[in-house]
C-alpha positions, 0 to 999 in steps of 0.5 A: 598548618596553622597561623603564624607569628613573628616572635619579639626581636629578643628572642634568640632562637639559639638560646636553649632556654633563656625565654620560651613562647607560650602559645595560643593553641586556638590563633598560633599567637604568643600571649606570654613568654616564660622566663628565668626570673633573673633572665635579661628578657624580664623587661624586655617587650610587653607581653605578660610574662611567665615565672617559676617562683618555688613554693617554700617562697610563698610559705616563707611570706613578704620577706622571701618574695621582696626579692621578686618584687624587686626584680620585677620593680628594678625591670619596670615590670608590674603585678598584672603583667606577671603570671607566678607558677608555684611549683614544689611540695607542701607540707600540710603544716604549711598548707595555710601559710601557702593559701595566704601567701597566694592570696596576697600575691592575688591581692597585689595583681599577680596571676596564680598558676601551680607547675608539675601537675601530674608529677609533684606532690601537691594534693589535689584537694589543696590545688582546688582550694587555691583556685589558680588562673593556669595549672602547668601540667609536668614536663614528665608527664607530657614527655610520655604522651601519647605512648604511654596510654596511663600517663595520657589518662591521668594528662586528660584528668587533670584538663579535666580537673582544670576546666571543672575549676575555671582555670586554663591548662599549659603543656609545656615539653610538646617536641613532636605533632603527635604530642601536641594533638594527644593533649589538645584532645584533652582541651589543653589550649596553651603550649610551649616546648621545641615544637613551637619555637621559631623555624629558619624564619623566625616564626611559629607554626601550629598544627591546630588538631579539630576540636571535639565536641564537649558534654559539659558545655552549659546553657549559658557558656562557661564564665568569662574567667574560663577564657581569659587572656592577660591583657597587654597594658600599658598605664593611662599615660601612655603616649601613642608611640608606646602604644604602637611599639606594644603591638608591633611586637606581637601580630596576635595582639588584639588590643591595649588596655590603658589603665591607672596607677589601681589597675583599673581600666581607663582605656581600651585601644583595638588594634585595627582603628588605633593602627588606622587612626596613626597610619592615616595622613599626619596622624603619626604627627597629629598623634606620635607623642600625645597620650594615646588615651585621646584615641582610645574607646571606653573599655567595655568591662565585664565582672569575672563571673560573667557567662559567656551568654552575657558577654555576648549581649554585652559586646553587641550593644555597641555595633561599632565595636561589636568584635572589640576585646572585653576587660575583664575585672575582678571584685574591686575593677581592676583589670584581670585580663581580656576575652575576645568575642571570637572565644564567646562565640565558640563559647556561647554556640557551641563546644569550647575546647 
């Protein structure tokens, strides 16, 4: 049986549906919840987030999504702590339409995942083409594993399909151990579902399955997208008392990222020395209510494209914070997300599943 963790204190275990953890399959931590895009929970607690947002939305352009960016605005809620999973047909009239549409979401700071993968109708070639950051495989087809050996066939293609890509695969639906060991196999690493909700107290556990040996590894280990995790953030402002209620609420935080009003890096607080730093003597006193950028290190930054050989050189320079998060950032700098060192490692010394 795996780690376990504590879910946030809004999460209400007899609401069948209202917010649903999405789970790290390699550390048994929460890293997002996928929510109701009217859901009260919008605003609540600090981990990015997960919404449905219909294709003909992003088709339809800025005027259909104002609607979202305001919930999101009223919320206090921003881009990069949002994950937008496009689900629907396409029309190929409206196939460029969606491609721009999805552009300027990424423009904006969004994270781009398409939903019901294996199930809907969106063509493949158009899924590769958008270069999505999650692909959602279909409830359906989750529903049927691992009874069903065709349906299991075409789950391990579309892993397949995603890693080839650089993009991480979500099974959602996993009720049963046997389920969620089929689509591990396949090298699915996030999850959610009636299995991983929390038991009588409070918390979730996960059946880790022995990863298997991949065949495509390469020299110098997939890029660091491949591995990225949103980051927890909070703006450059921020006070150390915000910092400390932001990993109080979830254990499997590693870090906060403090960042300006372009999203780019400022800061970067690891858990284990800022939590020291404020438990010492006085230090809620010396500290509490002034901007926690006066304890946080400088981020250590690497570009997406990044193998996970150079990253490794990267977290070793300073030996200090050899096992700190990296910030991950896009073109212009702004911050993508984090990987953590323990995933380089698995990447750059042996097969990452």
């Amino acid at each position: 049986m795996s780690p376990q963790t504590p879910l946030l204190p809004q999460y209400d275990q007899e609401a069948p549906s209202a917010v649903s953890p999405v789970v790290d399959l390699e550390t048994g931590g929460v890293i997002a919840l996928h929510v109701s895009p009217d859901a009260a929970e919008l605003g609540a607690g600090t981990l990015p987030l997960l919404l449905d947002l219909p294709t003909h939305m992003v088709i339809g352009g800025s005027g259909a999504l104002s609607p979202l960016h305001e919930a999101l605005r009223r919320s206090g809620r921003r881009p990069r702590e949002v994950i937008l999973k496009v689900h629907g047909p396409c029309a190929d009239a409206d196939r460029r339409a969606l491609l721009i549409g999805l552009d300027g979401l990424r423009a904006i700071g969004y994270l781009v995942a398409f939903g019901g993968l294996g199930v809907g109708s969106l063509p493949m070639e158009l899924i590769i083409e958008a270069a999505p950051y999650l692909i959602v495989l279909a409830p359906e087809l989750v529903a049927r594993v691992p009874e069903d050996h065709r349906r299991a066939a075409a789950g391990e293609s579309l892993a397949t399909l995603a890693r080839g890509i650089g993009a991480h695969v979500l099974s959602p639906g996993i009720t049963g151990e046997a389920q969620l060991a089929a689509v591990r196999a396949w090298g699915v690493r996030l999850a959610e579902g009636p299995l991983l909700r929390p038991g009588p107290d409070g918390r979730v556990r996960v059946p880790l399955p022995v990863r298997k040996p991949s065949h495509a590894d390469m020299m110098l280990g997939p890029r660091v997208h491949e591995l990225l995790l949103p980051a927890v953030s909070l703006p450059a402002a921020a006070t150390a008392e915000e910092v400390v209620e932001a990993f109080g609420t979830e254990p499997s935080i590693t870090s906060v990222i403090l960042v300006d009003e372009y999203q780019r890096p400022e800061g970067s607080l690891d858990r284990s020395r800022f939590l020291l730093s404020i438990a010492g003597r006085y230090g809620h006193a010396l500290h509490g209510r002034k901007p926690a950028l006066r304890l946080a290190d400088p981020p250590r930054t690497v570009p997406k494209t990044t193998p996970a050989i150079a990253a490794m050189q990267v977290a070793g320079r300073d030996a200090a914070r050899v096992y700190d998060d990296l910030v991950v950032t896009d073109e212009v700098g702004r911050c993508m997300g984090v990987v953590r060192v323990s995933d380089l490692m698995r990447a750059a010394t042996g097969p990452y599943r």
